[in-house]
C-alpha positions in Angstrom: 138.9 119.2 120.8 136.7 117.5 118.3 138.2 114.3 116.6 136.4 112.7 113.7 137.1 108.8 112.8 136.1 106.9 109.2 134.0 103.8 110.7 133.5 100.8 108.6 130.3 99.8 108.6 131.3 96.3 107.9 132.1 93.9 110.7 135.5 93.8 109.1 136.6 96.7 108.6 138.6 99.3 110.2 138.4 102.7 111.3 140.6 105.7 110.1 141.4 108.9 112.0 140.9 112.2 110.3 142.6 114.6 112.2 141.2 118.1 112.0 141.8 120.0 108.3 144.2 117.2 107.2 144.1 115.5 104.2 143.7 111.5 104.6 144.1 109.4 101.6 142.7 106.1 101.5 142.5 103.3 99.4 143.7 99.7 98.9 146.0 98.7 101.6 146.3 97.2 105.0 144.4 100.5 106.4 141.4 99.8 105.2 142.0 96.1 104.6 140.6 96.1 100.9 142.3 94.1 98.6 140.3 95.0 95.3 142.5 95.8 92.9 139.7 97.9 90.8 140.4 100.0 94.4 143.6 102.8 93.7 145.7 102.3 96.6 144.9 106.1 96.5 141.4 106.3 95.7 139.6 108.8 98.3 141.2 111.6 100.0 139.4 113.4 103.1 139.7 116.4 104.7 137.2 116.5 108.3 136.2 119.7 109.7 135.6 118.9 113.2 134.5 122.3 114.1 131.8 122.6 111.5 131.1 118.6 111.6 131.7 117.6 108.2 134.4 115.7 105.8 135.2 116.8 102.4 135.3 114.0 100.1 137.3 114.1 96.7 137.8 110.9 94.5 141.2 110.5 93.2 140.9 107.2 91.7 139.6 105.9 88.1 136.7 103.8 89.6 134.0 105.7 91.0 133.7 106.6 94.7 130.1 107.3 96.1 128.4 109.0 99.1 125.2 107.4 99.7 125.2 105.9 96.4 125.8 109.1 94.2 129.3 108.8 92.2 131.5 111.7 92.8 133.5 112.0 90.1 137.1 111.4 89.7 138.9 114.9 90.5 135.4 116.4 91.9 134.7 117.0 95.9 131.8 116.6 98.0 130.7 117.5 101.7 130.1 114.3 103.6 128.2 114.5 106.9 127.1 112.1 109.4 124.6 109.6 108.6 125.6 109.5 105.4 127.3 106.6 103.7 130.7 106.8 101.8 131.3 103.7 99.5 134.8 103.7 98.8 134.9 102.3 95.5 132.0 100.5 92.8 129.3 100.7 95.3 131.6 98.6 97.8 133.3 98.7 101.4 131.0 101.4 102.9 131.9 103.7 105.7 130.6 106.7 107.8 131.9 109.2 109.8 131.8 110.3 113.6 132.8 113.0 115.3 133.6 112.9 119.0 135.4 114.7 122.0 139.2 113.2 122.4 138.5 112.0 125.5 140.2 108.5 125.0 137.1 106.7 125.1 136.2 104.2 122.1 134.0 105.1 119.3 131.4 102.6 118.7 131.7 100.5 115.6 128.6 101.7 113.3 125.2 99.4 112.7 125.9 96.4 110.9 125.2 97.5 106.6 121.5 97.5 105.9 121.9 94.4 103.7 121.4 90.5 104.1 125.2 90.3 104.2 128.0 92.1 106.1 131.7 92.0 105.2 130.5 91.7 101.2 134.5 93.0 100.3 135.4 92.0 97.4 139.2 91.6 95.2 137.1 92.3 91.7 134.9 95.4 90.4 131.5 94.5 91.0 128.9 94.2 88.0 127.6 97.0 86.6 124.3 97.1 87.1 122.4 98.3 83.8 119.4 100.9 84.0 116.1 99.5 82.8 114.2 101.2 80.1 110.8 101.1 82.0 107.9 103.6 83.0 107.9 105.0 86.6 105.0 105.3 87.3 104.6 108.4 90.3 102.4 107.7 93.4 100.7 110.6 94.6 103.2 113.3 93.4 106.5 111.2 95.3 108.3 108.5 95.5 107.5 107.6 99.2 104.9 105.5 100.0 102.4 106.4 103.1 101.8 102.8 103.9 105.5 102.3 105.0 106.3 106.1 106.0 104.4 105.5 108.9 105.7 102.5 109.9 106.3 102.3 114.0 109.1 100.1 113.5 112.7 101.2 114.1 114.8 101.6 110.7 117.7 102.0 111.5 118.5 98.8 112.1 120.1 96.3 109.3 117.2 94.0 108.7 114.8 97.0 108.0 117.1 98.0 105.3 114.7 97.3 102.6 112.4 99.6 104.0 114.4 102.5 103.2 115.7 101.5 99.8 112.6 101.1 98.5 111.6 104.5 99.5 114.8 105.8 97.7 114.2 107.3 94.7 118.2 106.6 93.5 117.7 102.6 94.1 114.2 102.7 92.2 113.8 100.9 89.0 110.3 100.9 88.7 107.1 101.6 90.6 103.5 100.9 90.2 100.2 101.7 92.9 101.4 98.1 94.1 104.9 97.6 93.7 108.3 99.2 93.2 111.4 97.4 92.4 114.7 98.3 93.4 118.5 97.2 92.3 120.1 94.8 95.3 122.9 96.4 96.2 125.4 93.4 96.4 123.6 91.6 92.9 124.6 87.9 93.2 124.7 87.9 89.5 124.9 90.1 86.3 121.2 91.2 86.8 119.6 91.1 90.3 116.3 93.2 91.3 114.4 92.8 93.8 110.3 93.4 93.8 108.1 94.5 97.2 105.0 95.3 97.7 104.1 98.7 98.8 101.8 97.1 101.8 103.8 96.5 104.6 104.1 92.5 104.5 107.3 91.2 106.5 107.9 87.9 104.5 106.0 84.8 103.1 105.1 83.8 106.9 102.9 86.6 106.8 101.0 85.6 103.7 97.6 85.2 103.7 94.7 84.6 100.9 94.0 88.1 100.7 97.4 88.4 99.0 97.8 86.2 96.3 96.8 88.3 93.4 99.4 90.3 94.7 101.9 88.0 94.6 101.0 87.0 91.4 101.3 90.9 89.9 104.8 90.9 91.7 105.7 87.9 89.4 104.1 89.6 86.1 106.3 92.4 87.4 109.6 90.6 87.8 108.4 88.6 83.7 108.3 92.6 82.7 111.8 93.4 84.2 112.9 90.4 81.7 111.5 90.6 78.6 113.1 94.6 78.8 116.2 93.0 79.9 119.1 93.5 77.2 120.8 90.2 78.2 117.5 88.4 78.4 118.2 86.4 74.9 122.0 84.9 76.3 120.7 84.7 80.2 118.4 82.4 81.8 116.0 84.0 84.9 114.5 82.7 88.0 112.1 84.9 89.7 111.8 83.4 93.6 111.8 83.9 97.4 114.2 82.9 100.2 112.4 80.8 102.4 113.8 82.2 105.7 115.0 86.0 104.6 117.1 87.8 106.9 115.8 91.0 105.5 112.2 92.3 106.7 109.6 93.3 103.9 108.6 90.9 101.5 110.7 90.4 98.1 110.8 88.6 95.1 114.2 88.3 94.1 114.6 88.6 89.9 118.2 86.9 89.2 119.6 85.6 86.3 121.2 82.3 86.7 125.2 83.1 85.8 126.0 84.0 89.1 128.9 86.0 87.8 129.5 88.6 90.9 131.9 89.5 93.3 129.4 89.7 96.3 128.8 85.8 96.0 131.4 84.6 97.8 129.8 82.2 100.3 128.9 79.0 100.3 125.0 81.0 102.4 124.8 83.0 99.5 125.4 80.0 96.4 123.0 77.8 98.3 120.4 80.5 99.5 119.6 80.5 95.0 121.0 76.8 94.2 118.6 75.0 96.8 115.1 74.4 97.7 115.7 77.3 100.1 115.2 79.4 97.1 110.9 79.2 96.6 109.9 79.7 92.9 107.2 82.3 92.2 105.6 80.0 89.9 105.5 76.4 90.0 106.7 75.4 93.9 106.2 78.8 94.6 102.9 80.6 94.1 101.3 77.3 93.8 102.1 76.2 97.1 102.1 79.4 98.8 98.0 79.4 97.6 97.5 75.9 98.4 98.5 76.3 102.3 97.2 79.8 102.7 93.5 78.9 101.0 93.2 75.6 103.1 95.4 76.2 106.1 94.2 80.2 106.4 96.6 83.0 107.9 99.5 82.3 108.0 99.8 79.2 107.0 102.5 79.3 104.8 104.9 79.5 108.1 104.6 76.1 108.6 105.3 74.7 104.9 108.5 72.2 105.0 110.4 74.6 102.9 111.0 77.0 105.8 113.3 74.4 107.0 115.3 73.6 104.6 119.1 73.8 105.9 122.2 75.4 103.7 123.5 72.1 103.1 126.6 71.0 101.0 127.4 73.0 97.8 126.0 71.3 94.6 125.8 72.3 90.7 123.2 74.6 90.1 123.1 73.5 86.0 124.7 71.4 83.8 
C-alpha cells in the first residue's frame, strides 16, 4: 500500500502523513511548527489519493494558501501532485508531497527551497508585494528564454533557483530582449525585485568588458522599476549586488531601504544590504566593476577586495 507524506521543504520543518482518502488539516501548531499567527490553526485541509498519486488541496483559512505560487482561494480545491510546491500560507512555509510504498523505510527530506535562505518562517504576514504597471515585452512568442533553456546545468538544485524563476511567467514583472525582472520571493523589504540578464552569467566573478553596457541597462532597468513605483515618493532605493551570492545567475537586487519584512530575520540577511558586502550599481559598483574588468581583463572583478568582505557586527543602516 501506497503512503503519501507532506515534506517541508525547509530544513525546519516537519513532515505530515496523509493517510489514503483522509482528510488532514493543517495549520498553525506544533505539527507543522508555524507560529505565524496570519496562519489559521486550520488553514489547509488535504485529502491524498495514493492510488491515483495526487492530494486534493482546499484552503480553509482567510489568508491565502498557494500551490506553486497560485492562490487557491479560501473555500476552493485544487489537485496537488508531485513536484509541485504547496505554500501553506502568504507565499510562506512551503511543502511537497511524496508518495511511497509502507515499507518502514524513511522518506527523504526534500531539496533545500530554491532560495538564498532556508527556514525563512516567519510569526507575521509577509508584505504584499504590489504588481508593477510596466510593459512586457514578449521574446519570440514566450516567456522562456533559449539562452538558459538549454543550459547543461542541473536545476534542480537550490542555488540554480533563479534559473527557473526567471523563466516563470507567474514571478515575471518585466522583460526586455536583455533582461527580465522577477519579485524575490522572501522581499527583505516593502519592495524587492530582482533584475538578470537573459545571458547566462553566474555572478560578478564572471564579468568581463564585454558586459558592461549590460550592466549598465540592468541599472536603467532597476531606475524604471522606481520611478513606476507607487511608494517611490515616501521610500528611498538602492539598486546593488551581493558581493558573494549564494544564488547562481547574475542579479541586481532593487530594494527599498525600510527593511520592513518578515523574511529578514538574520543578522546574514541585515548585513548582506547594510554593509560593503552589498556592491552599488552606480558609484562603488559599476564604476569599479569597469575599472578592474577594462584593466585587469576577464574576470577580474573576482579578485576586487569587496569579495571579502566578512558579515561582521550589526550596525545602523541610516540615521
Amino acid at each position: 500500500m501506497r503512503v503519501c507524506w507532506l515534506v517541508g521543504k525547509e530544513e525546519c520543518a516537519q513532515r505530515v502523513k496523509l493517510p489514503h482518502l483522509e482528510a488532514v488539516v493543517i495549520g498553525r501548531g506544533p505539527e507543522t511548527g508555524i507560529t505565524d499567527k496570519k496562519c489559521s490553526r486550520q488553514q489547509v485541509q488535504l485529502k491524498a489519493d495514493c492510488n491515483k498519486g495526487y492530494v486534493t488541496v482546499k484552503q480553509i483559512g482567510v489568508n491565502p494558501t498557494s500551490v506553486d505560487l497560485v492562490n487557491i482561494g479560501k473555500d476552493e480545491v485544487v489537485k496537488m501532485k508531485p513536484g509541485q510546491i504547496l505554500h501553506i500560507v502568504n507565499n510562506l512555509y512551503p511543502y511537497v508531497v511524496q508518495f511511497d510504498e509502507e515499507s518502514g523505510k524513511t522518506v527523504p527530506k526534500a531539496d533545500k527551497m530554491l532560495h538564498e535562505d532556508s527556514c525563512e518562517n516567519d510569526d507575521t504576514e509577509p508584505v504584499p508585494r504590489k504588481t508593477m504597471k510596466l510593459e512586457v515585452v514578449d521574446i519570440q512568442g514566450s516567456s522562456t528564454n533559449p539562452k538558459l533553456s538549454n543550459t547543461s546545468e542541473h536545476l534542480g538544485h537550490w542555488s540554480q533557483g533563479l534559473k527557473s524563476s526567471m523563466q516563470d511567467p507567474k514571478m515575471q514583472v518585466y522583460k526586455d530582449e536583455k533582461t527580465v525582472v522577477i519579485k524575490d520571493k522572501y522581499p527583505k523589504a516593502r519592495y524587492h525585485w530582482l533584475i538578470l540578464p537573459w545571458d547566462p552569467i553566474s555572478s560578478l566573478k564572471s564579468v568581463t568588458r564585454d558586459h558592461l553596457e549590460l550592466l549598465e541597462h540592468m541599472h536603467a532597468v532597476g531606475q524604471k522599476m522606481i520611478e513606476q513605483c507607487p511608494a517611490r515618493d515616501s521610500l528611498e532605493f538602492r539598486l546593488g549586488y551581493h558581493a558573494i551570492p549564494s544564488m547562481s545567475q547574475l542579479h541586481l537586487h532593487v530594494i527599498s531601504q525600510d527593511f520592513d519584512s518578515p523574511a529578514l530575520k538574520t543578522k546574514k540577511h541585515w548585513n548582506s544590504f547594510t554593509t560593503d558586502y552589498f556592491l552599488n550599481s552606480e558609484g562603488s559598483g559599476v564604476v569599479w566593476l569597469t575599472e578592474c574588468t577594462v584593466s585587469g581583463g576577464e574576470g577580474a572583478a573576482a579578485d576586487h577586495p569587496h569579495f571579502a568582505v566578512p558579515l561582521k557586527g550589526l550596525t545602523v543602516h541610516c540615521c
